[in-house]
Structure formats: structure tokens, C-alpha cells
N, C-alpha and C positions, 0 to 999 in steps of 0.2 A: 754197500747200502745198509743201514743203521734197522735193527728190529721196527723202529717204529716209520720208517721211512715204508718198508717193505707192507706193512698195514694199512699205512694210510693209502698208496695206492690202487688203483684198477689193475685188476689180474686177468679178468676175462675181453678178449674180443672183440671188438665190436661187429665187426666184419663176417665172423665164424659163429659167434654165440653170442649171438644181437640179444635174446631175451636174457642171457643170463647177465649179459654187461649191462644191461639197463637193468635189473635187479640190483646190482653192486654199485652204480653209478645213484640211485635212489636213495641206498641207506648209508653209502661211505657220504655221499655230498652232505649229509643230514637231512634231505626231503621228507622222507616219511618211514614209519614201520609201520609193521602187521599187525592188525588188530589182535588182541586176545582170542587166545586159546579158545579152541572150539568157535570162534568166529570166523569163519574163514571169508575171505572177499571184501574185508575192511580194514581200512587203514586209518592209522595216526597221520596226520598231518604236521610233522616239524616246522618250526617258525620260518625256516628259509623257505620252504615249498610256499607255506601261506601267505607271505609276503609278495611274491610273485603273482598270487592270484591276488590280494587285492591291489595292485599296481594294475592289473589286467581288470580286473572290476570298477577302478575308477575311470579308466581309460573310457570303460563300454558304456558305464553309469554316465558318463557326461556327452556321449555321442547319446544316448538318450532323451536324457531331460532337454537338449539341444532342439528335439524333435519330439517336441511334446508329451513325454512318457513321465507320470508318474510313478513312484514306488509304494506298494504297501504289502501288508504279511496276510496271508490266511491260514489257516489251520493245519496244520499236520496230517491229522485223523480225517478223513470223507465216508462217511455214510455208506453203507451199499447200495441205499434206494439212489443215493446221487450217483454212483456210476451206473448205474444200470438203466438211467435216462436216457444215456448214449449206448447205443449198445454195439457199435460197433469200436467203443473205448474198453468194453466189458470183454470183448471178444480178443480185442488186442493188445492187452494189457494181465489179461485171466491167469497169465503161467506166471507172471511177474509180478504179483499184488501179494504182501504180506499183511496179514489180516490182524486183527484184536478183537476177542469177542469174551475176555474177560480182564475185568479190572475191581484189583482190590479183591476181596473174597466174592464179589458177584459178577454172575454172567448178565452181558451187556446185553438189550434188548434187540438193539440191530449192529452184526458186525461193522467194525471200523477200518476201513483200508489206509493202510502207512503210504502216504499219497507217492505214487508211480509217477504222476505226472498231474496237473491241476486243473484242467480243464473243467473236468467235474465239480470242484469247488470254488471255483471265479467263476463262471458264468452264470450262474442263479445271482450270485452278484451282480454282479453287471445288468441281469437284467433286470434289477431293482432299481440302479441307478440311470436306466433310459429310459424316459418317455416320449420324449419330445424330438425333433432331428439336431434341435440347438444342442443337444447335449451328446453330439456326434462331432468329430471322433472320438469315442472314449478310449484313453488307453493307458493301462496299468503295469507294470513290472514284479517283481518280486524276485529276491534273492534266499535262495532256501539251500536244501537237499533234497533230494529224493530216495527211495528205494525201490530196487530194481531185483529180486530175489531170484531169477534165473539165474544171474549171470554165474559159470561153472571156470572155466578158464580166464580167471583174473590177473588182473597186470597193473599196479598202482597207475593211478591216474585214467591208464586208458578205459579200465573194465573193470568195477569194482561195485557191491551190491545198494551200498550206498554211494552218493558222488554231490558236488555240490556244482550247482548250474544260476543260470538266474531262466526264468521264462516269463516272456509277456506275453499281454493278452489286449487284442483290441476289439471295438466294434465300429462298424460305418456303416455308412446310408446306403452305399452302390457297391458292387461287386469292382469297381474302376478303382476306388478308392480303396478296396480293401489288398486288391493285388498291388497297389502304390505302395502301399503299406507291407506290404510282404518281400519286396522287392528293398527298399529302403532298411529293413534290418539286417539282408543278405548282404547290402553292399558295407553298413558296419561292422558286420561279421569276416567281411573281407579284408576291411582295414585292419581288424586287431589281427590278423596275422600278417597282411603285408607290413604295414606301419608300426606293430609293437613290437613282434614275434618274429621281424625277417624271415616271413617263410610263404612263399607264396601259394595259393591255393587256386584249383579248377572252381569257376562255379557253374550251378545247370539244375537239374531239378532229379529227384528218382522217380523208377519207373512205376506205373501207379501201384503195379502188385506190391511196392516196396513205400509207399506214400505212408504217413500218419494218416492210424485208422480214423475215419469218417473224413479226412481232407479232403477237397477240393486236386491241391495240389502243393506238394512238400518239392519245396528248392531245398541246394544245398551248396557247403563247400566244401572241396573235398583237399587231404592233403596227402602229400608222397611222404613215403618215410624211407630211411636210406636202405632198408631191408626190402622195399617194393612193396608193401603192403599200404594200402589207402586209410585213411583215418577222417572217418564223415566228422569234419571238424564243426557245425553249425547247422544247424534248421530254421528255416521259415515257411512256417505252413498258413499255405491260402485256404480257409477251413470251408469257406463257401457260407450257406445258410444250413447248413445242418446242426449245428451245436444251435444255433438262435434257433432253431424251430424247436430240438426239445429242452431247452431251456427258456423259451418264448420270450428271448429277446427283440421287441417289437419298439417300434416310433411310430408318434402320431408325425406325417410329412406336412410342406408348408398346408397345404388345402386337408388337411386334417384327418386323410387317408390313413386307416393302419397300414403300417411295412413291417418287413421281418428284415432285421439288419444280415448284415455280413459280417464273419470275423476272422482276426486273426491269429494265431500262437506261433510264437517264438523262443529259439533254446539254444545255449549254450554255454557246456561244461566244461570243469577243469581238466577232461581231454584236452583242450587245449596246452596244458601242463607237459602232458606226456608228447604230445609233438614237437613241443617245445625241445625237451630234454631229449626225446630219440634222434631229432633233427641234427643240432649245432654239438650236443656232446661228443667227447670223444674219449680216447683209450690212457689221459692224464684223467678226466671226470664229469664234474657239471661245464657248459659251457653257457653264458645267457648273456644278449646284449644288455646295452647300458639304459636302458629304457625298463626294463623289469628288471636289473638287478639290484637288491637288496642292499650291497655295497657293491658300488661304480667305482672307484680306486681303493688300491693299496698303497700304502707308501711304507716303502723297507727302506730302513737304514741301515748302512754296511759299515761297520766304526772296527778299530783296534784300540786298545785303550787309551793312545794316545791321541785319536782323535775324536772319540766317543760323546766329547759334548761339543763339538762345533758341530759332526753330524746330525745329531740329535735335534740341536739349535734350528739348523737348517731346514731338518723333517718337517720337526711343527710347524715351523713357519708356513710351507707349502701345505699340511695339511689346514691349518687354520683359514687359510686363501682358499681352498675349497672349500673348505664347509660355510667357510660367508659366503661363497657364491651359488650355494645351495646343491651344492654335488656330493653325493651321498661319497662318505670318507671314510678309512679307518686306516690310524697309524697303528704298524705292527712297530710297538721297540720292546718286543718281548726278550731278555737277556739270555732265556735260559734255553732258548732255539738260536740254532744257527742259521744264515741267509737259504741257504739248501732246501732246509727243511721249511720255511715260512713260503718259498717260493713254489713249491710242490701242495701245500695245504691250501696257501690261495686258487693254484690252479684246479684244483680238487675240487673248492666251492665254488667257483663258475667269475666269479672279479675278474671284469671285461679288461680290465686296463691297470697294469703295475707300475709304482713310480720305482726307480731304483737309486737311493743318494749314497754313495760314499767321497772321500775326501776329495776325490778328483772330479765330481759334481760340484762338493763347494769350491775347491779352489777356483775353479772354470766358472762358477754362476748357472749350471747347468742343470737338469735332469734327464736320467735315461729313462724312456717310456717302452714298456713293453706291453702288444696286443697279446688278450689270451691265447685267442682261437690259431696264430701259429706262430709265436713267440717271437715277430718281427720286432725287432728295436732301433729304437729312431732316440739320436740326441737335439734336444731343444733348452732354449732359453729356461732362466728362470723365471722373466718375466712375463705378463700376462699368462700364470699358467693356466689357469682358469678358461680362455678363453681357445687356448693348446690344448688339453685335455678332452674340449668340447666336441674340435674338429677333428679330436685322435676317436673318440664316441662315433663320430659319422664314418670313421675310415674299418673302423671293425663292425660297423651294421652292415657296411658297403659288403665287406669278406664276406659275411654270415649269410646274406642274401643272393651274393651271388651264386655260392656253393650248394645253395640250397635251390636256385632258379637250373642251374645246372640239374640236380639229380631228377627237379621235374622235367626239365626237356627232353631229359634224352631218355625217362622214364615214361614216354609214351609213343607205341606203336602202333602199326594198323594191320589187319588180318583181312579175310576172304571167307574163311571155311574153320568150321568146329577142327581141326587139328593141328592149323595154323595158330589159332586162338589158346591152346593146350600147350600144344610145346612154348610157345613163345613166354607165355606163363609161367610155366614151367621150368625154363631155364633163365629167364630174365626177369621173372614179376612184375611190378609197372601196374601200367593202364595197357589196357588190349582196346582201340578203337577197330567197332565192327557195327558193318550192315544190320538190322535188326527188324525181323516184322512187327514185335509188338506185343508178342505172347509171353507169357510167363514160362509158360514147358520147355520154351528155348533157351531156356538161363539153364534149367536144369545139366543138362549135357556137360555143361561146364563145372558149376555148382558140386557135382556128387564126386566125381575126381577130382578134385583140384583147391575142394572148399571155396572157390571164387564166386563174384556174385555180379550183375550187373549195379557200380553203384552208384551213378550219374546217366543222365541223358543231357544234352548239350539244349537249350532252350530253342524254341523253335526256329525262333529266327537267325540262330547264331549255328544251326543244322543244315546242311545244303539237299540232307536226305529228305528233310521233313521239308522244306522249301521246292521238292520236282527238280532238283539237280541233277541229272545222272539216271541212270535205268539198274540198280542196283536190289540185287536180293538175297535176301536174309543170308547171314553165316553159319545157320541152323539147318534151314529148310529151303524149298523153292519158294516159298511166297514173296512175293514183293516186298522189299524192306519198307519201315516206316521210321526208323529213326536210327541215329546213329548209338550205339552202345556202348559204353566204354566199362571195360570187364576189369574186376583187380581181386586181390585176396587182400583180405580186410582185418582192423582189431577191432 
């Protein structure tokens, strides 16, 4: 193996040293680095990471606008008097708020908060723009950053002090219509990872001591990672009437009644990046289907000098036939690499599907097609490759999902008792499905040994505990259980 051969690859683990290969898998693929010095918990985003998210941003953008949401920007900086309308955003947000309280040589009259989250700053909005019921549902998006200044054990993508997300925001007339609405973003939040991301996800809602402060009721979706750890990939919070009461978001109804609306918030980040990449990569590098990859084929040509321009001839051709068919292409005929090393740097950057041509392709009319994720090869026609390459696209989402439907199935069990729950954790990771009364003290027992947390409840009706199924109680304590729990150790 050639110095540079030895470089380009993955060295660490996956299996054994999951944090440090997804470290190595982040900066060899070209994703991202570390922010500057004395910054710690921020990253650079590399053009390949950030193409991924907006191939994921357009996906989500358009299940939006689809469903009435428009987009607009608000401000960065929030006021203190604006957060402190809510005060149970003030409360939950207090450890994680980066402040400004000087700019320029002068000190600012009321500090500025580097917005955590926006609630604070669209709803005084919003409740300028509703008067009337006709101008229900209102509903806004925005695609921003945030900063989140607790976070101490960083991991590009997943945990990081700034991170960029999109969050909406709605209002309605009924509480019916605003859990419709809550409910409606969870299930696009479910697509962009069954349908983009091959990866499937639990959904359900957390427990309320775990809900976004002043919610009603925060759903979620949750995802397995091959290390056992859950990654709340997605929020929809049914906010209730508490944000419309202190930000007196009100409507005159048909008979000219004042009401206090209902609303809702919606979120999610380029965590989804990092599930992405912890999920389908592996111990060659990036892995990513053909739906977010950046380039969707390779085409290498394999020449000796005496056959170097009929290959060559032949490459373009087949690359030119993709690219008018609109599939994202890139011919390697770089002279000064050999096939070896182009076929280890593709696999490196995550290109779902390699073409491979040398003489005995042209003489035959052929192409060898090789899937990334386990380097199956399949010989096919020249012709129609376009339409070959499509159904080779479905045949590597098919792999990706499968393996990844696998590591969630058998990544959840069921318990009885706080030791059942511990070891099982303990040796397996996962989801832990358990009896539960309801209390928050009962997470604890788990929580201080184990760092686990409860991070889903199963929605009520899809709960047989919360439905009077069974005479079941707690995994804690003796009280009668009140919902099912499902326990994991988290990023």
C-alpha cells in the first residue's frame, strides 16, 4: 500500500472506536473541521457536508410550501424583555443563552440573546399579523442557526454550540387543528429519514418532564445508531395556548368573539447529518445514498496506452448520457492516479454507484456497475444506461435501509424491573421498552448509572399500557404503570 493510499484511508473502527471512526470518517471524507482555536464546539462545514444538507433542505422545503408554510428571516439577536415573556423559555433555555450586552465601544441598554431557539422572536410577530380567524392558519418557517452554549461533549453534527436547523412556527383557531398541525410535521420529519436518508425512525412523543419548556406536548422521532445510542432526530411541539397568552396572540371568531389562538413549533437539525453518516458509513468511509449524494456516479476508465482513447471515448460518452439525464456525474480520467487509488478515494467520499470501463467493456458494449455500501458488481448493457443506473439507485437505498431496518429491530427490547433495564443497557444498548408510572424520579435510577434517559413514550393510542391493556406496574416502583417507556443512552 502506496504512502498516500495508507492516508487516505479509515484507521479506526467502527465497531470498537465508533466516536473516534466517525471523527476520521468526518475530516478524511471532507465534511467538516473544527472551528478555530479557542472555539471549541464549532465547526466548519465542507462543501460536501453542506450539499447534503441542502439536498435535505430542499426535500423538507418542498414538503412545506406543499402544506401551506411559508419562509421568512428574523433576527438573530432577541431582546431579554422578549424572552422573559415566557418564562418558562427563560427557565429552559437560562444555561444555554449567549448573551451581548456590548457593541461597538458602547454598552447596550438591554442585553441581546444569540437566539437559542425563536419562539421569543416570531411570536410577537405573528401576533401582529392576526386579527381576524380568516387569517388562520398562519404559518411561517425559517431557516437559520442557532446557539446553544452548554453543549460540553461535542461531536460534529450531532452536538455542536452552534448547529443549523430550520424551525416553524404556526397559529390556529382550535387546539384540533393545531395538534393536526403538530402531527403533520412529525410525519415529514419521518419521511426525510425513511425516504431521503434510508433510515428509519420510532415516532411518539417525550415525557412531559422532558417536553419543550412551556409545551403543551413535544412528539418526536427517534433514531438507532449502530453504536446503540438514540439520536432525537426531529421535534413537533403542540405549544397549547401558552406562548398566544404572553404574547397575546388573539382573533376576533366568526361572531366577533375575542379567542386566544393555539400554536405550534417545529425543528430540525443537521443532526440529521450525523445519523446519516454514523448510520450507512463504514471502516472504507463516507457511505450516502443516491438521493443526497453530491455525486451519484463515478465513471473510471481502465486504458493501457494502447487502448487509452477508445476507453476514454467510451467514458464520455456514458458520462455525457448522465448528465443529460440529469444524474449528478463525474468522470475521473485523471492520468496521474491509478484505478486503485481513484476506486478507494471514491469510496472514501461516499459515491453510491461506480461505473468501471476498460477495453473488454468497450469491446462487449458493456459496463461494470459497482454498489458502494458492499462492493457488489453487476455487468449491464451500454444501452439505456441512464435508465440502468436509476434502478441500480433503488437497489443500493434497498441495502441501506434494509441494514439499517435490521439494527432498529433487533435494537429493541423489553424489561420488568430496574436491573433488567440496567444490564440489558448495559450490555446491548438499544431501546429498553418498560412499564412506567409517570414520574420523573423513576428515570432517575437509570439515568445516574448508565447516563440513559427515558427518550420516547409511544403515543397513546399506539400504548396498550396507556389503553387498560394488562394489569402492569412500574419497572421502578409498585405503582401502577401509566405508559410504556422506552429507555436508551443518547447523543
Amino acid at each position: 500500500m502506496s504512502d498516500d493510499d495508507q492516508e487516505l484511508g479509515i484507521t479506526e473502527s467502527k465497531t470498537h472506536n465508533t466516536g473516534e471512526w466517525y471523527a476520521e470518517v468526518v475530516q478524511k471524507a471532507g465534511l467538516a473541521d473544527y472551528g478555530p482555536e479557542g472555539m471549541s464546539g464549532f465547526i466548519v462545514t465542507r462543501p460536501r457536508a453542506y450539499a447534503v444538507w441542502e439536498r435535505l433542505q430542499g426535500f423538507l422545503d418542498a414538503k412545506f410550501k406543499e402544506t401551506g408554510v411559508q419562509n421568512a428571516y428574523f433576527p438573530l439577536f432577541i431582546p431579554e424583555s422578549y424572552l422573559e415573556r415566557e418564562k418558562d423559555i427563560v427557565e429552559g433555555f437560562d444555561p444555554e443563552v449567549a448573551w451581548v450586552d456590548e457593541a461597538g465601544n458602547k454598552e447596550l441598554e438591554e442585553r441581546l440573546a444569540v437566539r437559542p431557539t425563536s419562539e421569543s422572536i416570531i411570536t410577537p410577530y405573528i401576533s401582529q399579523w392576526v386579527r381576524s380567524h380568516r387569517d388562520l392558519p398562519l404559518r411561517v418557517n425559517q431557516w437559520c442557526s442557532v446557539v446553544r452554549w452548554e453543549a460540553t461533549e461535542t461531536k460534529p453534527f450531532f452536538r455542536t454550540k452552534e448547529f443549523l436547523w430550520q424551525e416553524g412556527h404556526t397559529a390556529h383557531a382550535t387546539r384540533e387543528d393545531a395538534w393536526e398541525e403538530t402531527m403533520t410535521r412529525l410525519d415529514q420529519y419521518e419521511s426525510v429519514y425513511e425516504d431521503l436518508l434510508a433510515l428509519p425512525v420510532l415516532k411518539g412523543q417525550k415525557p412531559d418532564h422532558d417536553k419543550f419548556p412551556g409545551a403543551d406536548t413535544t412528539t418526536t422521532v427517534e433514531a438507532l445508531m449502530p453504536d446503540g445510542k438514540s439520536v432525537q432526530a426531529g421535534t413537533s411541539h403542540h405549544l397549547g395556548q401558552s406562548f398566544a397568552e404572553a404574547f397575546d396572540i388573539t382573533y376576533s371568531d366568526e361572531d366577533e368573539e375575542e379567542r386566544t389562538a393555539h400554536t405550534t413549533s417545529w425543528g430540525l437539525s443537521w443532526r440529521a447529518l450525523g445519523a446519516l453518516i454514523m448510520t450507512h458509513s463504514d471502516e472504507q468511509g463516507l457511505v450516502l445514498p443516491h438521493t443526497v449524494a453530491p455525486t451519484q456516479v463515478v465513471v473510471v476508465p481502465i486504458w493501457q496506452e494502447d487502448t487509452k482513447d477508445d476507453v476514454l471515448e467510451y467514458a464520455e460518452g456514458v458520462a455525457d448520457d448522465l448528465d443529460d439525464a440529469g444524474i449528478r456525474v463525474e468522470l475521473d480520467d485523471r492520468d496521474e492516479r491509478n484505478p486503485g487509488f481513484k476506486f478507494n478515494e471514491h469510496e472514501l467520499n461516499g459515491i453510491p454507484l461506480r461505473i468501471e470501463i476498460g477495453p473488454h467493456e468497450v469491446d462487449d458494449e458493456e459496463l461494470t456497475l459497482v454498489h458502494r455500501p458492499d462492493g457488489e458488481s453487476v455487468e449491464v448493457d451500454r444501452d439505456g444506461v441512464a435508465d440502468t443506473v436509476r434502478d441500480q439507485f433503488d437497489e443500493v437505498y434497498a441495502k441501506l435501509y434494509a441494514a439499517a431496518e435490521e439494527t432498529l429491530d433487533e435494537g429493541v427490547r423489553e424489561a420488568d424491573d430496574r436491573a433488567d433495564i440496567l444490564g440489558t443497557l448495559g450490555q446491548h444498548g438499544g431501546y429498553v421498552k418498560a412499564p412506567w408510572c409517570g414520574d420523573e424520579a423513576c428515570e432517575e435510577p437509570i439515568k445516574e448509572p448508565l447516563a440513559a434517559e427515558i427518550v420516547m413514550v409511544p403515543f397513546e393510542d399506539d400504548d396498550p399500557i396507556a389503553n387498560g391493556d394488562g394489569d402492569e406496574t412500574c419497572a421502578m416502583c409498585d405503582d401502577d404503570a401509566e405508559r410504556t417507556a422506552y429507555f436508551a443512552k443518547t447523543y
